[in-house]
Each structure stands twice: as C-alpha cells, then as structure tokens.
C-alpha positions in Angstrom: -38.8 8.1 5.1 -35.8 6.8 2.8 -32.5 6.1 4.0 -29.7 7.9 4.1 -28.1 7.0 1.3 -24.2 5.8 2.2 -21.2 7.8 0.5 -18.7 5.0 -1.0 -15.3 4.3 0.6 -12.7 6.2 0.5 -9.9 5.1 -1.1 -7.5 5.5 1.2 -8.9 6.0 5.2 -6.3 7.9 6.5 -3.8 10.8 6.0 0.0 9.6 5.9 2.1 10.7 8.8 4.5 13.1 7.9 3.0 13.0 4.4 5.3 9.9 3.9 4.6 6.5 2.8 6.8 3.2 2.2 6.6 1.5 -0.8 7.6 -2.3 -1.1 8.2 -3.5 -4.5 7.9 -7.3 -6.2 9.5 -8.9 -3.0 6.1 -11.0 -2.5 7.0 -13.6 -5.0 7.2 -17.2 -6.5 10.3 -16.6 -8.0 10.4 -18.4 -11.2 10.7 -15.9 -13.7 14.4 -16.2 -15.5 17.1 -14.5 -13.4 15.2 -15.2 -10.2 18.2 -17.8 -8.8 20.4 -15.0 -8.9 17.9 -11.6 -7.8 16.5 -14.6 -4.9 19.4 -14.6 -2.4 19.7 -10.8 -2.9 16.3 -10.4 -1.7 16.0 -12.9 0.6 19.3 -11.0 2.7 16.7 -7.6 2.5 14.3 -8.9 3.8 14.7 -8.7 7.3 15.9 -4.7 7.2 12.5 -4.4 5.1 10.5 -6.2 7.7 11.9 -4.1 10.3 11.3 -0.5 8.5 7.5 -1.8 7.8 7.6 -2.2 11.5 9.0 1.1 12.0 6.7 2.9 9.7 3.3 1.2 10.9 4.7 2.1 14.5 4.6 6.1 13.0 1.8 5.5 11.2 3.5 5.7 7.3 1.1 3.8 5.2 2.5 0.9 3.8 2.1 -0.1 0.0 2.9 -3.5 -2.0 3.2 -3.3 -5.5 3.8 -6.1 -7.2 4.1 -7.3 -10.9 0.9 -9.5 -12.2 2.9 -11.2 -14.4 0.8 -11.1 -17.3 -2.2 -12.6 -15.1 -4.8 -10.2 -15.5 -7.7 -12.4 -13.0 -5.0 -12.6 -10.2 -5.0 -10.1 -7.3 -2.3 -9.5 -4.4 -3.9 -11.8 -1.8 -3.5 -14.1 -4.4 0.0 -13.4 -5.2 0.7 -13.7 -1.8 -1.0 -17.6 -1.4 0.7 -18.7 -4.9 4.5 -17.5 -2.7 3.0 -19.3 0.5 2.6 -22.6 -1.6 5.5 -22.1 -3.8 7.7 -22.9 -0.8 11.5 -22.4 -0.2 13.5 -18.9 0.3 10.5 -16.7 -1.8 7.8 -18.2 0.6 10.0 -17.4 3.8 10.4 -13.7 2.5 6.4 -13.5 2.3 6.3 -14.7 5.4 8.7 -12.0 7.1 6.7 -9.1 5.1 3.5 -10.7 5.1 1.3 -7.6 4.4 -1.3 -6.7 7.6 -4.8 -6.0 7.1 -4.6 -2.3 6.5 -1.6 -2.0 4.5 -2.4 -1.4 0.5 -1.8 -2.9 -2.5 -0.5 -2.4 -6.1 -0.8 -5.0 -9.1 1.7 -3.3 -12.2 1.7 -4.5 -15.5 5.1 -3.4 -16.3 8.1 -2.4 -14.5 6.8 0.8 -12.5 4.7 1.0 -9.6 2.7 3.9 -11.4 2.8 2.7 -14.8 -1.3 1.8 -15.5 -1.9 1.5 -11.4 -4.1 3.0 -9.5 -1.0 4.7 -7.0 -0.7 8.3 -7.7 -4.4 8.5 -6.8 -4.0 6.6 -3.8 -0.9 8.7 -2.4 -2.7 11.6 -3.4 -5.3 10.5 -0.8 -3.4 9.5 1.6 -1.5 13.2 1.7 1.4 12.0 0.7 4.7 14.1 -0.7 7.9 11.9 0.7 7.7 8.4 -0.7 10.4 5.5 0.0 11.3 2.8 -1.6 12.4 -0.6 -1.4 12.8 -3.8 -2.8 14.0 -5.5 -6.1 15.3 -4.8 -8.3 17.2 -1.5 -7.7 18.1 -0.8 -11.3 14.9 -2.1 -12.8 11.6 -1.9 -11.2 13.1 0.3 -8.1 14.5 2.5 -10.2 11.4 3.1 -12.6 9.5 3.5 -10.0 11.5 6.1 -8.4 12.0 8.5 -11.6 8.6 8.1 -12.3 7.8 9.2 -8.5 10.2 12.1 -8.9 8.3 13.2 -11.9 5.5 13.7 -10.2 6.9 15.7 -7.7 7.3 13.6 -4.7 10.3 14.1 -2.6 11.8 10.2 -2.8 14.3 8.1 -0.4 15.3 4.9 -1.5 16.9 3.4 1.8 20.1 1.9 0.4 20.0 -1.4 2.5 16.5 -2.1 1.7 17.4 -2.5 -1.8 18.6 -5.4 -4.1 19.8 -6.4 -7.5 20.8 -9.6 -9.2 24.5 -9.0 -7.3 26.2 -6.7 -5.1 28.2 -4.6 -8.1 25.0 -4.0 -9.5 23.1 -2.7 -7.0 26.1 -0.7 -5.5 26.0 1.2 -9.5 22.0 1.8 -8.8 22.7 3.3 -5.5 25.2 5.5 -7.1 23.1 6.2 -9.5 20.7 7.5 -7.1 22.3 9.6 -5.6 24.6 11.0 -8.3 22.1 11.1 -11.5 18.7 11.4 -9.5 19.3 12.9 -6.6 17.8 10.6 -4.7 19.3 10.3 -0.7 20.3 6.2 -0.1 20.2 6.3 4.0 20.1 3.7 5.5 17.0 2.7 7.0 17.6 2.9 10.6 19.0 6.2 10.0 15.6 7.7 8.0 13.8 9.8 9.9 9.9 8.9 10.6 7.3 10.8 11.8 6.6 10.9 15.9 3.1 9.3 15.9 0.7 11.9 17.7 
C-alpha cells in the first residue's frame, strides 16, 4: 500500500497572538556601509529596549520577524548575515549578540529599503493571522519608515515603539517620530507601555 504522501510545511506554524507581530529591521549588521559610524551608536543605545520587547513578545507569543537588507548579495541568507556581524566584531557584533534571533523566530532578506518590497512578508503575516504589526529598528526615516507606509497600505494597524527606534542622530529621529504620529498616524509608545497579548 503507498504512503501517505506528506503535505509541505507551512509557512508559518503558528497563529500570532493577538494578531500582532514584531518586526526588527537591519539591526543585525556589519556596519560598513557609508554613514554606519554615525546610524552605529544610535543603534547600539536601542538595542537593549529591543532585546527586551523581543523578550516581551516571545513571552506572549507575538512572532518575531528580522528583516534585513542583503546588500546586493543575492547567495547570502540571514544565518549568514548574522555569522558575517559575529566575525565583524566591535559594537555591531555586540548588538547581534543581544538580539541574536532564536530558533523559531523568522526571517526577511530585502533588496531595497522596505521589509515588503520583493520579500516574501505579507504572505508570511498573512499566515501567521496577523493585523497589528510593530516596528523597530534603523533607520526611522528610511527603512523604518518604508516599511511602515508600505504596512499601512496594506491594511495593518502599525505601532512603531518610539524608543525602539533610531536614526543617524537624535534631531532626526525625533522629526520621524513626529512624522509618525502627525503625517501617518502611526502611535510612537513606548515599548514598555504597548500592550501585548496575555498568553493563553
């Protein structure tokens, strides 16, 4: 008698709790593209509120999804991305290490500066359930910011935690914070102020 034959894999396993999922943009990095000496400290002070809302989030059970630029290297792949910041060394490799990505957690390579620009990730939130997205990471008026109009364009509700966010200085991020909330209508809460789903 023949076998059963298996179904494929889902793409995503799970439904998002609360329909929510957190989004971590380009922090897992070597940092040598131009500008990176001044976007590198900004990060690096981030870090450790993002680190703590992935903690947060994996404790409710909000998926949590890298996406990261490939930097024109179309072989490469995030686990990849993530050894090249490892043996880079210095501030970018301690950042990888605080938001080193677990085994569950997802992944995003983007060829340009949105998270949903030629990726795969409105069909992976869409199988994960999800409608609330949020957002955080580098740059805030660049990559953050694409990625958040392009999310609101597809109808997700959008929260961009405003200290989880960071741009090449303080005056420039505090002018994409206001632009979020002004232009976009996008909420900046902080992130131990968002409200996550109680895990069941």
């Amino acid at each position: 008698m023949p076998s059963k034959k298996k179904s494929p894999p889902s793409l995503a396993e799970h439904r998002a709790a609360g329909a929510s999922a957190f989004l971590i943009v380009d922090m897992i990095s070597c940092w040598d593209f131009p500008d990176a000496r001044h976007l590198l400290p900004q990060a690096a002070a981030i870090a450790p509120r993002i680190a703590a809302f992935k903690a947060r989030c994996r404790r409710a059970g909000v998926p949590v999804i890298y996406a990261n630029d490939n930097r024109g290297q179309w072989r490469s792949d995030f686990r990849q991305v993530v050894a090249q910041s490892l043996e880079h060394g210095g501030a970018g490799a301690e950042i990888t290490r605080q938001l080193a990505p677990d085994d569950d957690d997802y992944f995003v390579l983007k060829p340009k500066h949105s998270a949903f620009f030629a990726t795969p990730l409105d069909l992976l939130l869409q199988h994960l359930h999800v409608r609330r997205l949020l957002i955080a990471g580098v740059a805030s008026d660049q990559c953050v910011a694409t990625s958040a109009v392009d999310a609101r364009m597809r109808d997700y509700e959008v929260l961009v935690p405003g200290d989880c966010v960071a741009s090449q200085n303080v005056q420039r991020n505090q002018r994409a914070l206001r632009h979020f909330e002004e232009a976009l209508d996008i909420r900046t809460t902080r992130s131990t102020h968002v409200r996550l789903p109680k895990r069941s």
